[in-house]
C-alpha positions as CSV (number, residue, x, y, z in Angstrom):
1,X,-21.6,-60.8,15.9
2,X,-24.8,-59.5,17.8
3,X,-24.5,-55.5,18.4
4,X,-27.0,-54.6,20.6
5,X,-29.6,-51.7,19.9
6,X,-28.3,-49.6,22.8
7,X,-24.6,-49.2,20.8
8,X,-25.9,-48.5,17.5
9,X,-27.9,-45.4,19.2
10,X,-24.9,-44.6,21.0
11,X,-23.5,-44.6,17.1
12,X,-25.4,-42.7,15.8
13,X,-26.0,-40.1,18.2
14,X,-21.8,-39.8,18.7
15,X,-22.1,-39.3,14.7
16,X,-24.9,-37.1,14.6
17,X,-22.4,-35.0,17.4
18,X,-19.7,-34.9,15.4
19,X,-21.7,-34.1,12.4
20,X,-23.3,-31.0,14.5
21,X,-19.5,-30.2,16.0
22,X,-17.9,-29.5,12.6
23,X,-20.9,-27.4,10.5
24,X,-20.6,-25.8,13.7
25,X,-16.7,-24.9,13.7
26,X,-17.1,-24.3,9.8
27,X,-19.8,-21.6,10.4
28,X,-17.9,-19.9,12.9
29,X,-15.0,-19.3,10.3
30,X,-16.7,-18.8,7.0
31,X,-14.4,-18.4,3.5
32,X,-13.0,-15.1,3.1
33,X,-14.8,-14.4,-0.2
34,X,-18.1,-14.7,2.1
35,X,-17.4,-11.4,3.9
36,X,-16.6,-9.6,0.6
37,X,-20.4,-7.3,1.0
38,X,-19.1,-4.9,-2.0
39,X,-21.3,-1.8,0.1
40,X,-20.5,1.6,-1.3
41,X,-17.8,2.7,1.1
42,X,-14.8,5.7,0.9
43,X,-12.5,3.6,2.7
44,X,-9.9,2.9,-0.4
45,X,-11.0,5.7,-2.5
46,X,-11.4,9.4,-2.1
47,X,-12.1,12.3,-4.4
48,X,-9.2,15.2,-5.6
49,X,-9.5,18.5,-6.9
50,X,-6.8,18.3,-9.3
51,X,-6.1,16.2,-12.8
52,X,-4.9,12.8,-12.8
53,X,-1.1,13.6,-13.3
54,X,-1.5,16.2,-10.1
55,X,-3.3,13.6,-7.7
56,X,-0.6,10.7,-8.6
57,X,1.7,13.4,-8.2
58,X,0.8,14.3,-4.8
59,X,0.4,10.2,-4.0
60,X,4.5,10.0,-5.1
61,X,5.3,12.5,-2.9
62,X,3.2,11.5,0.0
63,X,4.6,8.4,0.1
64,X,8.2,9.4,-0.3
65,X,8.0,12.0,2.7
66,X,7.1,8.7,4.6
67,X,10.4,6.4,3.5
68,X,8.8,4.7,0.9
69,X,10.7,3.4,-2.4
70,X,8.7,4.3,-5.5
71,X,8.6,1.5,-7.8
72,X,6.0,2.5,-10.7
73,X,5.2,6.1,-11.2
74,X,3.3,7.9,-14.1
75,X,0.4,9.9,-14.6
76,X,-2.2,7.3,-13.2
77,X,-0.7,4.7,-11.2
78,X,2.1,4.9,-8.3
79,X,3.2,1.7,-6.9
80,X,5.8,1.9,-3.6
81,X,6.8,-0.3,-0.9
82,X,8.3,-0.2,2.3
83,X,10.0,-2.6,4.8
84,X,9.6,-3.0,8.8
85,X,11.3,-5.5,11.0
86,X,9.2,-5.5,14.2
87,X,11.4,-8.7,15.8
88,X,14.3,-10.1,14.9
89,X,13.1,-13.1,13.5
90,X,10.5,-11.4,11.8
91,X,9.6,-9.0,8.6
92,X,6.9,-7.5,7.8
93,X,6.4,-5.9,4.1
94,X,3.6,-2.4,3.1
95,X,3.4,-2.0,-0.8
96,X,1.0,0.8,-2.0
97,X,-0.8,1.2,-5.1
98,X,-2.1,4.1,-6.4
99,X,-4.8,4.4,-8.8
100,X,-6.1,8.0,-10.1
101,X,-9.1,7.8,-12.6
102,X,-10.7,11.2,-13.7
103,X,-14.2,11.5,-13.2
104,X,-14.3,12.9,-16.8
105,X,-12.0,12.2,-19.3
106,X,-8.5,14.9,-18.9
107,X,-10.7,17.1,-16.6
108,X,-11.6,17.2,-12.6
109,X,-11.9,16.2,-10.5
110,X,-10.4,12.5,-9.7
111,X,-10.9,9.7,-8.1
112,X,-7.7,7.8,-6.1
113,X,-7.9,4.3,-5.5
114,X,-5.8,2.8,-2.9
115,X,-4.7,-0.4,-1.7
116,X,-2.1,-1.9,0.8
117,X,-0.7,-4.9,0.8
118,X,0.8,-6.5,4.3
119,X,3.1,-9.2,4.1
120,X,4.6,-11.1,6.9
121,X,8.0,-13.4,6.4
122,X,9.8,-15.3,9.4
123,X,13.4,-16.1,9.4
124,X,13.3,-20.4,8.6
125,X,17.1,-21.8,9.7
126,X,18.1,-24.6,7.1
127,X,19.9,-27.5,9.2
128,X,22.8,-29.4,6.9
129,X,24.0,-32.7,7.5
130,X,28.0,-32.8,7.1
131,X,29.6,-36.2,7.0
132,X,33.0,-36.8,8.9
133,X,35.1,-39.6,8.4
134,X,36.0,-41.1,11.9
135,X,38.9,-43.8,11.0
136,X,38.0,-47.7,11.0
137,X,34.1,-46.6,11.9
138,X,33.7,-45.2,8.7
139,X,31.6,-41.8,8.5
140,X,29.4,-40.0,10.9
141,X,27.0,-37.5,9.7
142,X,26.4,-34.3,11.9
143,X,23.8,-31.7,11.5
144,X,24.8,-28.2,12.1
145,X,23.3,-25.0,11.2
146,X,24.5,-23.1,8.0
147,X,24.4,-19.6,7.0
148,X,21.9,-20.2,4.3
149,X,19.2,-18.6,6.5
150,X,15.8,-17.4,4.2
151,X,12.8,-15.5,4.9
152,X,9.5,-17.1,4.5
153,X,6.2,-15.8,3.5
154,X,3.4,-17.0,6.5
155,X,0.5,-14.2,5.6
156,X,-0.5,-11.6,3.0
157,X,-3.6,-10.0,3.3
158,X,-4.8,-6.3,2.4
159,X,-4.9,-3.4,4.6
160,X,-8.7,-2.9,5.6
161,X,-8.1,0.2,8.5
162,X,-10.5,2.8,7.5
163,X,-8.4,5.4,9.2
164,X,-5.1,4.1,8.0
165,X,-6.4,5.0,4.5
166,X,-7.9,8.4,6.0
167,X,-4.4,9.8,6.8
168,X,-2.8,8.8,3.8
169,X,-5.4,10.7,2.1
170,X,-5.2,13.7,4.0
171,X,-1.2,13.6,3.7
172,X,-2.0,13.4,-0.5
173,X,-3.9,16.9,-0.1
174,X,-1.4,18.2,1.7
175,X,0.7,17.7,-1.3
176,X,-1.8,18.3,-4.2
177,X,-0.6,21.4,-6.3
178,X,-3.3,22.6,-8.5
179,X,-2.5,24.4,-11.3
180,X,-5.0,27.1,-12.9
181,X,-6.3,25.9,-15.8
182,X,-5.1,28.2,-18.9
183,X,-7.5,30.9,-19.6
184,X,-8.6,31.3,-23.4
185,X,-9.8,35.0,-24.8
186,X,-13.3,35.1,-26.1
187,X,-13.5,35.2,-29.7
188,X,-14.0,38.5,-31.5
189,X,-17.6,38.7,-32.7
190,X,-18.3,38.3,-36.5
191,X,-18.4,41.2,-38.4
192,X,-16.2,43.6,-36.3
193,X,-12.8,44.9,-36.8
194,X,-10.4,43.3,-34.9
195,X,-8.9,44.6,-32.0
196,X,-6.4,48.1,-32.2
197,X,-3.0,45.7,-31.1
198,X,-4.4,42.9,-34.0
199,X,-4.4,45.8,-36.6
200,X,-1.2,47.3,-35.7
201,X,0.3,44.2,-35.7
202,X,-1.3,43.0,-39.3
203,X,-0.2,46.4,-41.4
204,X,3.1,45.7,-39.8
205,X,3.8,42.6,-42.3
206,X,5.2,43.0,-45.0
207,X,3.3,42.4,-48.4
């Protein structure tokens, strides 16, 4: 079979097209990981004048002034979630976690590290075939819709709103309660009696 020269440079410019068309479509949608830039930024972490237990503390009750169920809470970590339903047909899913780290080890002040986590469901309807017998024609099967309606994940992805994070952080100052740290008496100096209530209390013992 003779192929002229005109179609095979119609070929192989209509592949060199289609070559051009999809590393153009796959640039304009690059892999998440690719917009990942790991720049020093404040947007899931801010700084709290108070001790790990106190920030976490105020993060609990933050988030529980807001309708939030706690589901993890101790000194360092607080994990909650809470539930929407923008449509009918629709449900949408928040879950919080809470990370305080002190900048120096059981002293201030501390770092908390947040996250949000969205999830989206849609209501899927499961269609069930029922078989009814219909005399001398034997049996017909009919799909109906059963009760056995579910809710469907279709998207997760984290919160990345700088100013959703900045009112959450400003509601968990609102809440921190610092409390003073203890205060210890110098020690007496070496060599000198100790002080008049120390004596008194000393010759009080008995032998």
């Amino acid at each position: 079979m003779f192929v002229s020269p005109t179609t095979c440079r119609a070929a192989l410019c209509g592949a060199a097209a289609l070559a051009t068309l999809l590393s153009a479509c796959s640039s304009t949608h690059p892999a998440a990981f690719q917009r990942e830039e790991f720049s020093v930024s404040n947007t899931y972490s801010r700084s709290f004048d108070g001790t790990e237990a106190q920030t976490c503390e105020a993060a609990r009750r933050a988030l529980l002034s807001q309708g939030y169920v706690v589901l993890i809470a101790n000194a360092d970590l607080v994990n909650a979630r809470k539930n929407f339903q923008p449509e009918a047909d629709s449900h949408v899913q928040i879950e919080f976690r809470v990370v305080c780290t002190a900048q120096r080890k059981g002293a201030r002040p501390t770092l908390a590290f947040v996250t949000a986590l969205q999830d989206r469901y849609a209501l899927k309807k499961s269609n069930t075939a029922a078989s009814v017998g219909v005399g001398a024609i034997g049996s017909l099967s009919l799909p109906f819709t059963s009760g056995d309606d579910s809710l469907v994940k279709v998207a997760s992805e984290t919160v990345t709103s700088a100013g959703f994070y900045d009112r959450f952080f400003k509601l968990v100052a609102s809440y921190l309660v610092v409390e003073p740290d203890p205060v210890t008496p110098p020690a007496a100096p070496l060599g000198l009696p100790p002080p008049p209530a120390a004596a008194a209390s000393a010759a009080s013992q008995p032998a």
